[in-house]
N, CA, C and O of each residue as an XYZ file, in Angstrom:
620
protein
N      -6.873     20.922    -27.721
C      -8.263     21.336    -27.732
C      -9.085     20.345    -26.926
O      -8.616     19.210    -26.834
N     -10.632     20.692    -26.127
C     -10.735     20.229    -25.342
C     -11.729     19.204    -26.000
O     -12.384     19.695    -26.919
N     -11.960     17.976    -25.740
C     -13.532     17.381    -26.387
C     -14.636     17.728    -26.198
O     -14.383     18.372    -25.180
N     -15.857     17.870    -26.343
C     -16.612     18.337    -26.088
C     -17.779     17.040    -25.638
O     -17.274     15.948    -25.901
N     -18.547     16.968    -25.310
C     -19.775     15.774    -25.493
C     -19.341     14.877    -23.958
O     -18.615     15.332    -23.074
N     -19.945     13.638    -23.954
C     -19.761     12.847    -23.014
C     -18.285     12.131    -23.479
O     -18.102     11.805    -24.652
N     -17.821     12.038    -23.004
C     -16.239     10.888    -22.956
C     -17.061      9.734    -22.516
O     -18.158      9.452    -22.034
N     -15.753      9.124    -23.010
C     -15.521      7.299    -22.675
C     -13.813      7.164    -22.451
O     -12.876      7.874    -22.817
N     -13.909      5.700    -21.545
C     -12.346      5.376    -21.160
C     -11.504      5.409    -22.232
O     -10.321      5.737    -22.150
N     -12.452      4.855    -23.937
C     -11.091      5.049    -24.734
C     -11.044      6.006    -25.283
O     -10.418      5.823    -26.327
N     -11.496      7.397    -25.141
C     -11.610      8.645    -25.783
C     -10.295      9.264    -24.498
O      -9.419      9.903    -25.080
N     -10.170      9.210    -23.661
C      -9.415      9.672    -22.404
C     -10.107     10.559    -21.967
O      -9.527     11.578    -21.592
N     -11.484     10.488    -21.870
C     -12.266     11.377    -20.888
C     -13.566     10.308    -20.686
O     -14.609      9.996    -21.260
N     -12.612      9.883    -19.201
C     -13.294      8.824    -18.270
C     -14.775      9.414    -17.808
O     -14.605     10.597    -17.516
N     -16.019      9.073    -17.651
C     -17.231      9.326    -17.573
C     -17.255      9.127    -15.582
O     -16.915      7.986    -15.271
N     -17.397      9.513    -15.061
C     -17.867      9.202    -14.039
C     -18.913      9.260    -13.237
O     -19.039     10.480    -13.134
N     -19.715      8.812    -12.624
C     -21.495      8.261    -12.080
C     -21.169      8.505    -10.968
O     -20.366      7.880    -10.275
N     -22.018      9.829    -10.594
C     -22.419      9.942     -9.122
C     -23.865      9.679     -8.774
O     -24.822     10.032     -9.463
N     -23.938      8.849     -7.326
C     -25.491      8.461     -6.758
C     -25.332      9.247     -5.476
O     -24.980      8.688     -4.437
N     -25.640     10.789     -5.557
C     -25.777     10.803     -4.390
C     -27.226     11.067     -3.261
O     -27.749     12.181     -3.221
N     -27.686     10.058     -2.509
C     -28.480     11.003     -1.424
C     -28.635     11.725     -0.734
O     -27.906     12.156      0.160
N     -30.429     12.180     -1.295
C     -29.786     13.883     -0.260
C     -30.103     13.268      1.418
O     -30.941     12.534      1.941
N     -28.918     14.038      1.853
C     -28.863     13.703      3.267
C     -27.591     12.950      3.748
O     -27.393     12.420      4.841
N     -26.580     13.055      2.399
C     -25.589     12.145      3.062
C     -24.739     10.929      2.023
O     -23.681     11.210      1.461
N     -25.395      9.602      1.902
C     -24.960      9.181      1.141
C     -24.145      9.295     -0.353
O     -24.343      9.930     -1.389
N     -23.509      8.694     -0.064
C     -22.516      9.056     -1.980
C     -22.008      7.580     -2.309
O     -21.907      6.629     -1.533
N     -21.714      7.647     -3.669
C     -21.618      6.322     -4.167
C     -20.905      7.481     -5.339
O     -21.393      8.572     -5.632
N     -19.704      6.920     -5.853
C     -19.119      7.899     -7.243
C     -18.005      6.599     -7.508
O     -17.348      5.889     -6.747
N     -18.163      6.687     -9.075
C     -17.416      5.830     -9.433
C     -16.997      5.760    -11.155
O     -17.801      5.663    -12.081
N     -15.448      5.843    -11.254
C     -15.954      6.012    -13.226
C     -16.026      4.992    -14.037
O     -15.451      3.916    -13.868
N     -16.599      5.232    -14.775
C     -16.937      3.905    -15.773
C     -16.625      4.094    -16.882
O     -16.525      5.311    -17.043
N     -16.307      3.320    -18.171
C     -16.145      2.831    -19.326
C     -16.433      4.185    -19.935
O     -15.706      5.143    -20.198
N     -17.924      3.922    -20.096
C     -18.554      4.808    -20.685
C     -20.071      5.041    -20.304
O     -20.159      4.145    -19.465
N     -21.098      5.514    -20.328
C     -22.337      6.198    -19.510
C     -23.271      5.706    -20.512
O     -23.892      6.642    -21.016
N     -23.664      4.293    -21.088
C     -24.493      3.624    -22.049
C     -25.642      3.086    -20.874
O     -25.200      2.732    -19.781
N     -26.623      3.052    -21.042
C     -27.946      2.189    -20.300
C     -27.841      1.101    -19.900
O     -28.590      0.727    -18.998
N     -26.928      0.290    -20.416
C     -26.663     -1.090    -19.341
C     -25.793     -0.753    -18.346
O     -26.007     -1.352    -17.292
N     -24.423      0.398    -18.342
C     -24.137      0.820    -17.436
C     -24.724      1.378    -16.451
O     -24.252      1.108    -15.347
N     -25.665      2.121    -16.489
C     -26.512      3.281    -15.474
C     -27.591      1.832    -15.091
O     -27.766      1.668    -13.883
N     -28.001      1.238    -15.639
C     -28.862     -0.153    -15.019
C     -28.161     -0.755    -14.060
O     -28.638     -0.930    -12.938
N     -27.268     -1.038    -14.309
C     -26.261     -2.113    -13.457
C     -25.755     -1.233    -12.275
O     -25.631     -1.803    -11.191
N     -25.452      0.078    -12.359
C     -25.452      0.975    -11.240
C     -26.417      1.276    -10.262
O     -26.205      1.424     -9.058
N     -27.821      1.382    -11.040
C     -29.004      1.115    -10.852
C     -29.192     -0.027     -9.736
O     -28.693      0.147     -8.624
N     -29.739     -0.912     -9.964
C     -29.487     -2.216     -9.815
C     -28.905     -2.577     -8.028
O     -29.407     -3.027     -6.998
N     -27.418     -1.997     -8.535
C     -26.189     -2.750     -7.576
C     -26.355     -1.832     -6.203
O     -26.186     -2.284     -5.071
N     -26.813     -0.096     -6.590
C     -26.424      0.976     -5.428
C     -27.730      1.645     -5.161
O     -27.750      2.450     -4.229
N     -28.920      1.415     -5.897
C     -30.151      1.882     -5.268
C     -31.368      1.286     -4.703
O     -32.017      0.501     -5.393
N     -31.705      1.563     -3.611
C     -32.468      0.604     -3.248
C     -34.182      1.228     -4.024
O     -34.657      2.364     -4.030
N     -34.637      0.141     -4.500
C     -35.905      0.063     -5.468
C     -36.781      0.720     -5.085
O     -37.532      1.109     -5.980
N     -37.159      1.202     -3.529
C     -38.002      2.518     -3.384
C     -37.581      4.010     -3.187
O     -37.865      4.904     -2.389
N     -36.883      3.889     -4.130
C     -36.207      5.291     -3.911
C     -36.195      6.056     -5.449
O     -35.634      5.493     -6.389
N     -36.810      7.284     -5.608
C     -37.108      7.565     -6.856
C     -36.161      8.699     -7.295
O     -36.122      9.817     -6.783
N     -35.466      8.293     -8.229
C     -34.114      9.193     -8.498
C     -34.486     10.068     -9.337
O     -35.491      9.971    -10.042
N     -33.472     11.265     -9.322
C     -33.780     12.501     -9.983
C     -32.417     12.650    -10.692
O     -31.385     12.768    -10.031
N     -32.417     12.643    -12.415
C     -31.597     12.959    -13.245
C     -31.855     13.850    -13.918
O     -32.874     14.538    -13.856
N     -30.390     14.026    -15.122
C     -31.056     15.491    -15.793
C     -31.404     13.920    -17.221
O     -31.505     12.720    -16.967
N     -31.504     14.680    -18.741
C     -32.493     14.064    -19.602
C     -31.740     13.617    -20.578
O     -32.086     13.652    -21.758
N     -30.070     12.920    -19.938
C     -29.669     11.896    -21.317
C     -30.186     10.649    -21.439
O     -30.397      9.759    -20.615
N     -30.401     10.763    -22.929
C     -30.647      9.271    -22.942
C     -30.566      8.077    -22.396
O     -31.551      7.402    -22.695
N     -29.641      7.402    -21.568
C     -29.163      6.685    -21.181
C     -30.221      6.204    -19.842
O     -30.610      5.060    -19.608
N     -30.475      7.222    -19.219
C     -31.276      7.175    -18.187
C     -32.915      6.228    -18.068
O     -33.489      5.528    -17.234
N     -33.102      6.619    -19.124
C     -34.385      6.497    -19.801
C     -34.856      4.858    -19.812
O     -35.954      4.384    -20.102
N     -33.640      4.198    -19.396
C     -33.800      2.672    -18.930
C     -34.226      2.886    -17.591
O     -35.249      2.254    -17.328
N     -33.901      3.379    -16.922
C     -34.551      3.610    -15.208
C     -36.126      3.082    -15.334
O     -36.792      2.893    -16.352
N     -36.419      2.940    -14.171
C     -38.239      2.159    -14.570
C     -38.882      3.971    -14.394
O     -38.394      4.902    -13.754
N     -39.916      3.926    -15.104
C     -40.199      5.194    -15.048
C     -41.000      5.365    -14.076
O     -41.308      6.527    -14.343
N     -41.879      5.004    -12.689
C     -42.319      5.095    -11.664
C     -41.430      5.506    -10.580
O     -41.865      5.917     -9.504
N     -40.321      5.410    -10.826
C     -38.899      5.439     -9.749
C     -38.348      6.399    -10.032
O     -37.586      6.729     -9.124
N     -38.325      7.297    -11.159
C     -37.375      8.043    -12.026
C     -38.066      8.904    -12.415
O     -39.152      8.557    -12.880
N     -37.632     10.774    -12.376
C     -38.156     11.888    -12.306
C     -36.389     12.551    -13.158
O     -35.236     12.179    -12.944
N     -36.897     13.542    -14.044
C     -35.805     13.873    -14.369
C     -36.200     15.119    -14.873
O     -37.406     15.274    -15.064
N     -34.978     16.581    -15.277
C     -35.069     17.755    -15.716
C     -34.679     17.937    -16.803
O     -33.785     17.152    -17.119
N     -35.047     18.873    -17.788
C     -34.318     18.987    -19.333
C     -33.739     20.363    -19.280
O     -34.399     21.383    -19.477
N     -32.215     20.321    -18.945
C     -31.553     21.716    -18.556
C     -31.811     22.179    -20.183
O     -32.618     23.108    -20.196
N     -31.386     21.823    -21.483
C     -31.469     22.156    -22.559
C     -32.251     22.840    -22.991
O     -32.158     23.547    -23.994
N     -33.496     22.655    -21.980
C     -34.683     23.907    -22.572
C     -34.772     25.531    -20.972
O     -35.605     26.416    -20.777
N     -33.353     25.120    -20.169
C     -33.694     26.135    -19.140
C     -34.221     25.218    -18.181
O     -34.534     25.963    -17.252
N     -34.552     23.876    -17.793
C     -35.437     23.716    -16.989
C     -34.665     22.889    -15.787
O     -34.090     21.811    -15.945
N     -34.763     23.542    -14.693
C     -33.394     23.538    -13.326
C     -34.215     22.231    -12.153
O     -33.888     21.200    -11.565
N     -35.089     22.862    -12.279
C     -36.134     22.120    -11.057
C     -37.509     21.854    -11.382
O     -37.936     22.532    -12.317
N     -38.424     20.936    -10.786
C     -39.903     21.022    -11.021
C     -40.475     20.576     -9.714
O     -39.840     19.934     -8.877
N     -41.766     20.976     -9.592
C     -42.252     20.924     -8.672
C     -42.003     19.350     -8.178
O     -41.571     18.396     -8.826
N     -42.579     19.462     -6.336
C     -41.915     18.139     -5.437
C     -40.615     18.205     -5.204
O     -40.162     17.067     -5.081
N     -39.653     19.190     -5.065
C     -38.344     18.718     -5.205
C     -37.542     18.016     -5.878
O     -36.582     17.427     -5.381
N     -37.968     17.996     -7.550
C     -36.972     17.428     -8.717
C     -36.159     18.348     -9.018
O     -36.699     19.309     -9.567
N     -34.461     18.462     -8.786
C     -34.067     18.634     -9.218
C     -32.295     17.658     -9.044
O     -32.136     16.717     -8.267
N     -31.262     18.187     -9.922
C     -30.027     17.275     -9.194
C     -29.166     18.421     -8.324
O     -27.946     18.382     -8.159
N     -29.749     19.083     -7.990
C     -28.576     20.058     -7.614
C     -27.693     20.059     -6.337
O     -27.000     20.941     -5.830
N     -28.037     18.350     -5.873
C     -27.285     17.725     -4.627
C     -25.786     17.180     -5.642
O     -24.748     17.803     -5.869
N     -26.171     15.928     -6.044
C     -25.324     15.747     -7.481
C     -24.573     16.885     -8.230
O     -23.371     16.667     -8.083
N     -24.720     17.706     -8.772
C     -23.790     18.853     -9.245
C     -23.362     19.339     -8.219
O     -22.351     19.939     -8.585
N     -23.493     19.496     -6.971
C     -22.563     20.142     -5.647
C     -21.782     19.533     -5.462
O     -20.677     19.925     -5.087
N     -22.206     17.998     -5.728
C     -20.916     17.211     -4.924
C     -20.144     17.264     -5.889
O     -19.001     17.256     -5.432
N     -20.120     17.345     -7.640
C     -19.087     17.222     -8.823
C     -18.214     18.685     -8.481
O     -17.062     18.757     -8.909
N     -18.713     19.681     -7.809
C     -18.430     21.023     -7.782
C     -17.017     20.890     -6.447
O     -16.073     21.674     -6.344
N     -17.170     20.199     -5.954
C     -16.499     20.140     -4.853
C     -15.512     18.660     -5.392
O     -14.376     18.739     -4.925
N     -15.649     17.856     -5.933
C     -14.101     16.616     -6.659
C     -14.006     17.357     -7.490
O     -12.925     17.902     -7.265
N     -14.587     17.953     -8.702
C     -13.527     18.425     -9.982
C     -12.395     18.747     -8.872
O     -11.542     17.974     -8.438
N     -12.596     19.955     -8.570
C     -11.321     20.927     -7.705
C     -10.345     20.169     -6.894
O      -9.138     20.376     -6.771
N     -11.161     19.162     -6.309
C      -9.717     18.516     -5.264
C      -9.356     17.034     -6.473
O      -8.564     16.104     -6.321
N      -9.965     17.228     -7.218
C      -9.103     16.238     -8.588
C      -7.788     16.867     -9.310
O      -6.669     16.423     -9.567
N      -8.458     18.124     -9.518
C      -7.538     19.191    -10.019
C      -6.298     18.818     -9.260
O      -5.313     18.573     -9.955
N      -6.143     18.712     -7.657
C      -5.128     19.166     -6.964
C      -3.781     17.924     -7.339
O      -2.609     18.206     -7.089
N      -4.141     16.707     -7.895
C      -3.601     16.122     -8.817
C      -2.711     16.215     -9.508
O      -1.619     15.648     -9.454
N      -3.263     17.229    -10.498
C      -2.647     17.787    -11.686
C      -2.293     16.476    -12.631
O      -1.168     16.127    -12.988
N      -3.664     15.790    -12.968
C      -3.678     14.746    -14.133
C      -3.123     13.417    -13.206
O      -2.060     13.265    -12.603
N      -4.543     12.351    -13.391
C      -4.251     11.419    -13.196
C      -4.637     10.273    -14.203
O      -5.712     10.304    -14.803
N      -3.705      9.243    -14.368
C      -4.024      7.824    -15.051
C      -5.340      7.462    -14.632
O      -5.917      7.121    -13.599
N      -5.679      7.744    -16.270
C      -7.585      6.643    -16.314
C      -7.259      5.719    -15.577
O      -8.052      5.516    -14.658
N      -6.308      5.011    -15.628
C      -5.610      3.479    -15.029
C      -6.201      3.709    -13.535
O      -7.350      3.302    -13.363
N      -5.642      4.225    -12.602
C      -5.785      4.726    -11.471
C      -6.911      5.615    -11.147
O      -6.936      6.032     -9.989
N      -7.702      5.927    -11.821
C      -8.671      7.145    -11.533
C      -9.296      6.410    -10.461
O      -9.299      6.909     -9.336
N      -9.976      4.963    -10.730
C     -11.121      4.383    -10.138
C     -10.042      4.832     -7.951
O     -10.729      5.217     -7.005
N      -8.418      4.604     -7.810
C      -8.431      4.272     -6.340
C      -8.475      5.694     -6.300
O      -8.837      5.885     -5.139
N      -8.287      7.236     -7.023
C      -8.681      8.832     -6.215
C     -10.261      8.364     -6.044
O     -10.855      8.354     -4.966
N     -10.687      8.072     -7.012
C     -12.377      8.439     -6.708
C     -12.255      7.460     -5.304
O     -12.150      7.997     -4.201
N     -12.272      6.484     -5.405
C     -12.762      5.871     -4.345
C     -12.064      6.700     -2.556
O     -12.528      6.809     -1.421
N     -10.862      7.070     -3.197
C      -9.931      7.947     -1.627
C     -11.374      9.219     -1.551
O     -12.058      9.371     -0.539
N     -11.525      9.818     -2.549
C     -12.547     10.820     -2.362
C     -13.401     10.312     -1.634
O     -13.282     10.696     -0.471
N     -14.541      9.338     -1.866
C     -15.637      9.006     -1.537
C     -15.342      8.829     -0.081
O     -15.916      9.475      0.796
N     -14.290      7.797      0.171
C     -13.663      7.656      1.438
C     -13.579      8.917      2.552
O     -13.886      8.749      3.732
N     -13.209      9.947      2.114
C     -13.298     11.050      2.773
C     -14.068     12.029      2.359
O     -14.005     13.160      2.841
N     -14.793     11.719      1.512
C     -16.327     12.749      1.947
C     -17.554     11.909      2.585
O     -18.443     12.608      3.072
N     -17.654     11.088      2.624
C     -18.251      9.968      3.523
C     -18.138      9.923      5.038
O     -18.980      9.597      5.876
N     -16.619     10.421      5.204
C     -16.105     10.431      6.865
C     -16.047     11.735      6.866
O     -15.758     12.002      8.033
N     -16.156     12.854      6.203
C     -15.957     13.907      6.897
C     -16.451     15.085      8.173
O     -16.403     16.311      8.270
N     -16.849     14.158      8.891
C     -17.407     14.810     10.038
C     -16.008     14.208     11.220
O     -15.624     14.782     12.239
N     -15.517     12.954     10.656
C     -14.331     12.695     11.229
C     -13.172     13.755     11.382
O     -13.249     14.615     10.505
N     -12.352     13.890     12.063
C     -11.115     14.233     12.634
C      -9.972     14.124     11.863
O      -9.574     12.959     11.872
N      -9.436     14.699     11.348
C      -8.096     13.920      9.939
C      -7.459     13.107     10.792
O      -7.326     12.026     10.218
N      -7.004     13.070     11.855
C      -6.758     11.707     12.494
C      -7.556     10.466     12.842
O      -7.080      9.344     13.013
N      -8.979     10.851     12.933
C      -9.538      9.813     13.047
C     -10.059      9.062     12.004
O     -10.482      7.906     12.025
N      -9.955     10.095     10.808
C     -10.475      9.562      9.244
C      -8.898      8.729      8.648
O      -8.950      7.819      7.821
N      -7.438      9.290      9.299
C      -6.513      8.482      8.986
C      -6.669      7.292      9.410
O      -6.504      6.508      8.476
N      -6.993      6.592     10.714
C      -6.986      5.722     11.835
C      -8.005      4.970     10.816
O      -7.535      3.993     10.234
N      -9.205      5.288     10.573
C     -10.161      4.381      9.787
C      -9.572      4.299      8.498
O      -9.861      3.192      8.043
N      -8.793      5.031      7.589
C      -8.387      4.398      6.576
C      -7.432      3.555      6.765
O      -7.286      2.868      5.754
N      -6.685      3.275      7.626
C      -5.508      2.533      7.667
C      -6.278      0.939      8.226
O      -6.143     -0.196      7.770
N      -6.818      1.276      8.986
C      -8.190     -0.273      9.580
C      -8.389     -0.857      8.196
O      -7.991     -1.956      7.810
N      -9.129      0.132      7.448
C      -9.507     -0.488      6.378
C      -8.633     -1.127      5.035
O      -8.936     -2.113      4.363
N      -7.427     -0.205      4.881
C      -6.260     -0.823      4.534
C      -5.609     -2.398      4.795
O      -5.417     -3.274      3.952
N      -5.296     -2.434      6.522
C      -5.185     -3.408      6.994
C      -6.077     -4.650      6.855
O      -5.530     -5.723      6.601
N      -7.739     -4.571      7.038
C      -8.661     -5.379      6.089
C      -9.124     -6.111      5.241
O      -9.628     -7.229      5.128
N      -8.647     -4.612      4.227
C      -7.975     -5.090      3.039
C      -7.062     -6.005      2.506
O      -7.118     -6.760      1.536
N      -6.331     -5.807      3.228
C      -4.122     -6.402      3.087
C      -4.744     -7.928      3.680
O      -4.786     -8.842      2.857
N      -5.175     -8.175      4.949
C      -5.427     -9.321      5.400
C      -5.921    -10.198      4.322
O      -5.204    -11.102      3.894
N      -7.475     -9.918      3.715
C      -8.398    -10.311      2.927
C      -7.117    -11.128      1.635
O      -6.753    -12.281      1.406
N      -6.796     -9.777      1.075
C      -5.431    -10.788     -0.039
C      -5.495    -11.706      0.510
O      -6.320    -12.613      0.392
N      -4.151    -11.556      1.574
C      -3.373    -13.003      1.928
C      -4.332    -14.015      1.613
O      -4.496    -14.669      0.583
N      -4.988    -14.008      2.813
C      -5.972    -15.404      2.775
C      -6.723    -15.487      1.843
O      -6.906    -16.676      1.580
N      -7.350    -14.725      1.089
C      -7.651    -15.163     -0.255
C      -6.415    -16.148     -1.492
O      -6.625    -17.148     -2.179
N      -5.231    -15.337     -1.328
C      -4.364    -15.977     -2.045
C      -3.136    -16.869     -1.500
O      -2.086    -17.335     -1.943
N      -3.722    -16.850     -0.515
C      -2.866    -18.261      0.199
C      -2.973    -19.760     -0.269
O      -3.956    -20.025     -0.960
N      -2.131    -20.728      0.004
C      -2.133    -21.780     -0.357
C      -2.183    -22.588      0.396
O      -1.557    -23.626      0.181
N      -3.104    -22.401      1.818
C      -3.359    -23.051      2.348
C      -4.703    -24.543      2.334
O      -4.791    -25.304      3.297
């Protein structure tokens, strides 16, 4: 049977936080669990302070500074409000990973965080070429791989 409500990592229904801008930007990543010091610290780390975000009306949010922060209460029917509040950039982009998560077929909470991040990776580049979005992941791989060493070298 399925859970119902928000999950957490130790319930086995990993929460995951999407920031996306309209126009492009994405930031997705799962977390613990979806508590107000989490969404702060997301806050915080991936939005820049003049930029006034649009959520729907869990609690959690409600730490956001409220000059910056515009949000909808689907619970009573309510989708959008005037100015362009609504998330319905955010639910497109969840509409489009559930499905290529699916293609999976169940992955380790353990591992969830490197699909999300392969996702982000290639919806970020996708105006790229699958060869040229391979060519930049492998750069960045290599980057990567370097960074170790010399980080954990004993030189």
């Amino acid at each position: 049977m399925k859970t119902k409500g928000r999950g957490t990592y130790d319930t086995d229904k990993v929460p995951v936080i999407a920031i996306v801008e309209r126009g492009g930007g994405l930031s997705i990543r799962p977390h613990r669990n979806v508590k107000s010091k989490v969404v702060l610290k997301r806050y915080l780390r991936d939005v820049d302070p003049d930029t006034i975000v649009y959520t729907d009306d869990y609690v959690s949010y409600n730490i956001l500074p409220d000059d910056m922060h515009e949000s909808v209460n689907h619970s009573i029917g309510e989708y959008s409000k005037g100015g362009g509040v609504h998330i319905n950039t955010v639910e497109a982009e969840f509409s489009i990973y559930r499905p290529w998560m699916a293609t999976f077929r169940g992955v380790s909470k353990k591992n969830l965080y490197l699909y999300t991040a392969h996702y982000q990776f290639i919806r970020l580049n996708r105006e790229m070429n699958p060869v040229g979005r391979m060519l930049a992941m492998v750069k960045l791989l290599h980057i990567l791989w370097l960074d170790t060493i010399f980080c954990h070298s004993s030189l």
